[in-house]
C-alpha distance (Angstrom), angle and dihedral (degrees) to the residues before:
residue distance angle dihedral
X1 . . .
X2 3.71 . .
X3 3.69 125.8 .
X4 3.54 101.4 -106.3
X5 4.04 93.2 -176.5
X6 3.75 90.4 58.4
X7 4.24 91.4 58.0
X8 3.83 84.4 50.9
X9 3.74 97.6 51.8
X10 3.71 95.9 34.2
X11 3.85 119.3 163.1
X12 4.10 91.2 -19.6
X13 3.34 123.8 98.1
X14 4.02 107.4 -123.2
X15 3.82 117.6 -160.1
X16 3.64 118.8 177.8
X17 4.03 113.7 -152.4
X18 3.99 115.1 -159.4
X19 4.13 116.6 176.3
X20 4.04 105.3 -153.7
X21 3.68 132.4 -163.3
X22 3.47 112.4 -179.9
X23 3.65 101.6 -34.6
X24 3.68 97.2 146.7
X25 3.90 94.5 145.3
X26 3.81 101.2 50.2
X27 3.65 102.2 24.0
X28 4.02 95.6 92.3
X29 3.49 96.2 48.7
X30 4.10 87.6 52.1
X31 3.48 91.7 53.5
X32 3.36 101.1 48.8
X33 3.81 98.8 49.5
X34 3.95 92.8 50.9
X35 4.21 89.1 48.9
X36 3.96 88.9 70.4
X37 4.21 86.4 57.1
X38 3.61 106.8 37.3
X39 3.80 149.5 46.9
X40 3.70 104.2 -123.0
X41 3.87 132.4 -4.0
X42 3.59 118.8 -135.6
X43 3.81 117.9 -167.0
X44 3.84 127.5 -173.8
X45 3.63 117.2 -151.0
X46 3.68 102.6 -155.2
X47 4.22 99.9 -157.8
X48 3.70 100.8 -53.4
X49 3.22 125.4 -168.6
X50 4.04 93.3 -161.4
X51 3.45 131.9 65.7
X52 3.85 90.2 -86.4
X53 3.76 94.4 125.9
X54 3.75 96.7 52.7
X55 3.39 100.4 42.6
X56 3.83 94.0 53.4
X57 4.31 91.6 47.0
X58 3.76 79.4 51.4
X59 3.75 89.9 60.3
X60 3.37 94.4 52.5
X61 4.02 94.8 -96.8
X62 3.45 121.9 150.3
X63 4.04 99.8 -122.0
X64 3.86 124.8 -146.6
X65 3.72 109.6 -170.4
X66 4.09 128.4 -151.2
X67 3.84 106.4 -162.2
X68 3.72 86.1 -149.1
X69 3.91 131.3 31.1
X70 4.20 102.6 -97.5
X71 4.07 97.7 173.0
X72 3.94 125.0 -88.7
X73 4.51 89.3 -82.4
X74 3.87 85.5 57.7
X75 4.18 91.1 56.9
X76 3.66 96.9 35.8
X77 4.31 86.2 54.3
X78 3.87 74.9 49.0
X79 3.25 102.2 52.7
X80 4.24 95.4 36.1
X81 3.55 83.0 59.6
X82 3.37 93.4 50.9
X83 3.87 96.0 49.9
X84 3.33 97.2 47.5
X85 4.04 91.4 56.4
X86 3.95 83.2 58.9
X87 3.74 96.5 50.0
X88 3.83 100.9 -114.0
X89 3.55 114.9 -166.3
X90 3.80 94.5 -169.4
X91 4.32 120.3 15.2
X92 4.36 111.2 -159.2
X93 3.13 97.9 -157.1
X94 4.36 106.3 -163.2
X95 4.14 137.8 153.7
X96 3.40 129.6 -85.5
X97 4.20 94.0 -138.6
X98 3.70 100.0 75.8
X99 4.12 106.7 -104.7
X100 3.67 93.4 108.9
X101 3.83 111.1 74.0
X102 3.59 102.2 -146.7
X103 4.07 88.1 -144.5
X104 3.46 85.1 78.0
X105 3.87 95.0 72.3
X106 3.52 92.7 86.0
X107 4.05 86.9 66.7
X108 3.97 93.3 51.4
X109 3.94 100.8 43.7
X110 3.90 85.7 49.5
X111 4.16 105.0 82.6
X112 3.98 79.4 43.4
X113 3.23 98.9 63.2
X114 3.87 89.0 41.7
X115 3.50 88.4 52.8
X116 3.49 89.4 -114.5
X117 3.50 106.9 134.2
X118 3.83 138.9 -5.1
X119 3.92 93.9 -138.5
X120 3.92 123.6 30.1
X121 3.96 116.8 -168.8
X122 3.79 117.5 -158.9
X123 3.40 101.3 -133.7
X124 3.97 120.7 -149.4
X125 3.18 100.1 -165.2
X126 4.55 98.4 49.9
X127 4.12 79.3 68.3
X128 3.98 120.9 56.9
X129 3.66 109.4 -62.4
X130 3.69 101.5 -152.3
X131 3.71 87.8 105.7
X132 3.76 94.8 65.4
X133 3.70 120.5 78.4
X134 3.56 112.5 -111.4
X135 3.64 98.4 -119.6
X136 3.92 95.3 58.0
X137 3.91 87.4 51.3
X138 3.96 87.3 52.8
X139 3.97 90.4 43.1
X140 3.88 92.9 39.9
X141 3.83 86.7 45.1
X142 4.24 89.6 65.5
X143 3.51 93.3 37.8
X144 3.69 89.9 57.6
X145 3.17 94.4 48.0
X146 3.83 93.0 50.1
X147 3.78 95.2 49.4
X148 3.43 97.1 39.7
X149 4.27 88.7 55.7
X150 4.21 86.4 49.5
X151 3.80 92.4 43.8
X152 3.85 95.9 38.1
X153 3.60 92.1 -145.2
X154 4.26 116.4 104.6
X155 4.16 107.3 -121.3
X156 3.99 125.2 -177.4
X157 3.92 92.9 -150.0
X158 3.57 114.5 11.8
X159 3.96 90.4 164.9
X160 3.93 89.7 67.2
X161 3.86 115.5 125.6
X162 3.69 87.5 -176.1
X163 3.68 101.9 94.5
X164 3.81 137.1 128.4
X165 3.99 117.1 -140.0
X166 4.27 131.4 -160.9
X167 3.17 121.7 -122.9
X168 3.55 95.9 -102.4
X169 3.74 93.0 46.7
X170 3.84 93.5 67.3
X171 3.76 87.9 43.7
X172 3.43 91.0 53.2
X173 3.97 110.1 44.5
X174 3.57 120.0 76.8
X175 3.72 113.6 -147.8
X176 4.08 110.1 -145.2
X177 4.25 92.4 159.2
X178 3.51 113.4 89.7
X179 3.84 94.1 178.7
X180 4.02 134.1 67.5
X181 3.63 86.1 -80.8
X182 4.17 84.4 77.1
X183 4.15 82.5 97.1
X184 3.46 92.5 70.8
X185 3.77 104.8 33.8
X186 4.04 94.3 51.9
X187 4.17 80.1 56.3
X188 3.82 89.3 51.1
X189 3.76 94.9 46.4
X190 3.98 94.9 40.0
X191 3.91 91.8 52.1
X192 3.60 88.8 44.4
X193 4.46 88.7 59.8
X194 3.74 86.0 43.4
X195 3.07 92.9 -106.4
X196 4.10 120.0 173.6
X197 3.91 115.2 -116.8
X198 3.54 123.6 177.6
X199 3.97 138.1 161.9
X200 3.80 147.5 -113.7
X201 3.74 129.4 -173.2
X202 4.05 104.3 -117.4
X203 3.95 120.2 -177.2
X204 3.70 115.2 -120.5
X205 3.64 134.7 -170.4
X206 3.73 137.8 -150.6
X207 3.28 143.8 -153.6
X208 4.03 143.8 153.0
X209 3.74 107.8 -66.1
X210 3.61 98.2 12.0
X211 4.05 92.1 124.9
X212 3.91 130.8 57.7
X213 3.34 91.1 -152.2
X214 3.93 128.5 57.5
X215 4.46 115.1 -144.7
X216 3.33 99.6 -101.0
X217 4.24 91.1 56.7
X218 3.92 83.7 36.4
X219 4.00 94.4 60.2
X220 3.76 99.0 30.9
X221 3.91 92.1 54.0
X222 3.66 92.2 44.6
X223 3.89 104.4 47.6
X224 4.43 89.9 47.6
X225 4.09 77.7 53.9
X226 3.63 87.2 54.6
X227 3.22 95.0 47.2
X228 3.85 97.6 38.1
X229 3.96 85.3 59.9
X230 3.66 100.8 46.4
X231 3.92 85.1 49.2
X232 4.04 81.2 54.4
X233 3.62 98.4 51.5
X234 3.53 106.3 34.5
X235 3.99 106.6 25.6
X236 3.79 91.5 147.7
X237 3.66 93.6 50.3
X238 3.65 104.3 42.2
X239 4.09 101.5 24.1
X240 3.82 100.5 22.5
X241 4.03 100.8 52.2
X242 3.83 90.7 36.0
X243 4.43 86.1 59.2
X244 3.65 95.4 43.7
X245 3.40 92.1 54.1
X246 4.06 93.5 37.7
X247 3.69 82.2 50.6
X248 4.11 100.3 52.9
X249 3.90 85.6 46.7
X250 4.07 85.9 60.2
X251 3.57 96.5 43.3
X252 3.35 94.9 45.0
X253 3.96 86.8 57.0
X254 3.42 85.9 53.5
X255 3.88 96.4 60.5
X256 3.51 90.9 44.1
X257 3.98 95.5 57.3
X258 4.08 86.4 47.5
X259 3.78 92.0 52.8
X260 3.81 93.5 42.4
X261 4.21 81.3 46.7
X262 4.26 89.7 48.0
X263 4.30 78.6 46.5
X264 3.31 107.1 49.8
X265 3.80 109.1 11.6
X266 4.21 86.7 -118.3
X267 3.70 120.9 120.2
X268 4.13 103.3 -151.5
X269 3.74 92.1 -150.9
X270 3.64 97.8 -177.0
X271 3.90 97.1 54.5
X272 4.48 85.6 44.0
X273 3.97 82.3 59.5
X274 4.12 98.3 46.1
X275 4.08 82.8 45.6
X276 3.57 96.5 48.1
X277 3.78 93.9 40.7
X278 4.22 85.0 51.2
X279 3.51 83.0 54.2
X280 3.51 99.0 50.9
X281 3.91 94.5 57.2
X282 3.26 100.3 45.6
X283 3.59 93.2 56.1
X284 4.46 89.4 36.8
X285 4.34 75.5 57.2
X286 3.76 93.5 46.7
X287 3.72 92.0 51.1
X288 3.90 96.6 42.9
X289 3.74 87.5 51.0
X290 3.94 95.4 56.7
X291 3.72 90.6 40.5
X292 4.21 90.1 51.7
X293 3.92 88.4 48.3
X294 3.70 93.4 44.9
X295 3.88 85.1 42.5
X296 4.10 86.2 45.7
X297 3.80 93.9 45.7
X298 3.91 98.8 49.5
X299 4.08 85.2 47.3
X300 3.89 91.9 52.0
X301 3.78 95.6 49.9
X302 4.02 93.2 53.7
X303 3.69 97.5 49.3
């Protein structure tokens, strides 16, 4: 019978990256459902506490150990790094919990190969969403929407860690997000480098215990990554004109309680310290604004 995994790989190089924490009871079967579609699995065990680690080397992954438990951006920075030293031509990049079925790999690596793309997102909700709980399509609904308004670019499942990158794309993005809210920075950053993103409906199953983090850690981590990387981009914009205007609001407090003082002889020292402490922060914004673009500029010009 013929090898149908070889046909699927071809002449690329297909490395399948999968950060773990303590996903001892589904990491096997991960494993070995990727192995019929790639080259070489990589897995980075992010601090477990389980026997995550072992079980993967067993199945003939190539482990990556954190001592400690850094946040799923930290491995997958880990694990780019890692793929790049081995000359990937395509990364998969997929969970360690079970909801992605590996068999779906195929799918992503496709508009790749066809240079297509240089990122492909399997999208959960482009298939039948009855498999996904409805409050993760309500949460994944406003984070969406939120990352697709940073990124400017209009995404079905921006939350996906199912995904399958080029070569070039894992060159290119720079991974700052340590957290769960990596997802939506590497989108920010990748559109940002003009990079091409497209999506593919995947199937996806759930189950009790199938994610690390509950919603309400989920949305909270990814919307301070938002706003962490718009801070990043556009300091002057979004920090800068927001200090100079805190700042006139203070002074101009200031003025008032002099004139009121030139008035009435009466120094209101309590409304002089709110002004002057106004003041203070709006100029503390100004200057954190230059030094982020500054900061931002020097990065840019070494990359």
């Amino acid at each position: 019978m013929e090898d149908t995994s070889e046909s699927i790989k071809g002449n690329y190089k297909v490395v399948a990256c999968i950060p773990a924490y303590n996903e001892e009871r589904t990491i096997a079967k991960v494993i070995l459902k990727a192995q019929k579609h790639v080259d070489v699995v990589l897995v980075c065990d992010d601090g477990s506490a389980d026997m995550t680690a072992e079980i993967a080397g067993r199945m003939g992954a190539t482990v990556l150990r954190h001592e400690n438990n850094k946040g799923k951006g930290a491995a997958l920075r880990t694990l780019f790094d890692a793929a790049l030293k081995m000359d990937a031509d395509i990364v998969v990049t997929l969970d360690a919990d079970g909801q992605h079925d590996p068999d779906d790999i195929p799918v992503l690596i496709e508009p790749i190969k066809q240079n297509m793309a240089d990122i492909v997102i399997g999208s959960r909700f482009l298939s039948s969403t009855k498999d996904v709980p409805l409050y993760r399509r309500f949460g994944n609904k406003i984070l969406n929407f939120l990352t697709s308004t940073a990124s400017k670019k209009r995404l079905t499942d921006t939350q996906s860690g199912f995904r399958a990158y080029s070569f070039g794309a894992i060159k290119s993005i720079t991974i700052i997000e340590d957290g769960i809210g990596v997802d939506s920075q590497i989108i920010m950053d990748a559109l940002k480098k003009n990079l091409r993103i497209v999506e593919r409906g995947i199937s996806v199953h759930y189950e009790k215990g199938t994610s690390t983090y509950n919603p309400v850690t989920h949305m909270s981590n990814v919307i301070v990554s938002i706003i962490n990387y718009a801070i990043r981009k556009r300091p002057l914009t979004l920090v800068g004109v927001p200090g100079f205007l805190i700042s006139i609001a203070g002074f101009g407090l200031i003025v008032y309680v002099i004139q009121r003082f030139f008035e009435v002889k009466e120094l209101a020292v309590g409304t002089m310290f709110i002004g002057a402490l106004i003041f203070m922060i709006g100029i503390f914004m100004m200057l954190t604004a230059i030094m982020l673009y500054a900061i931002t500029g020097i990065t840019t010009s070494r990359q």
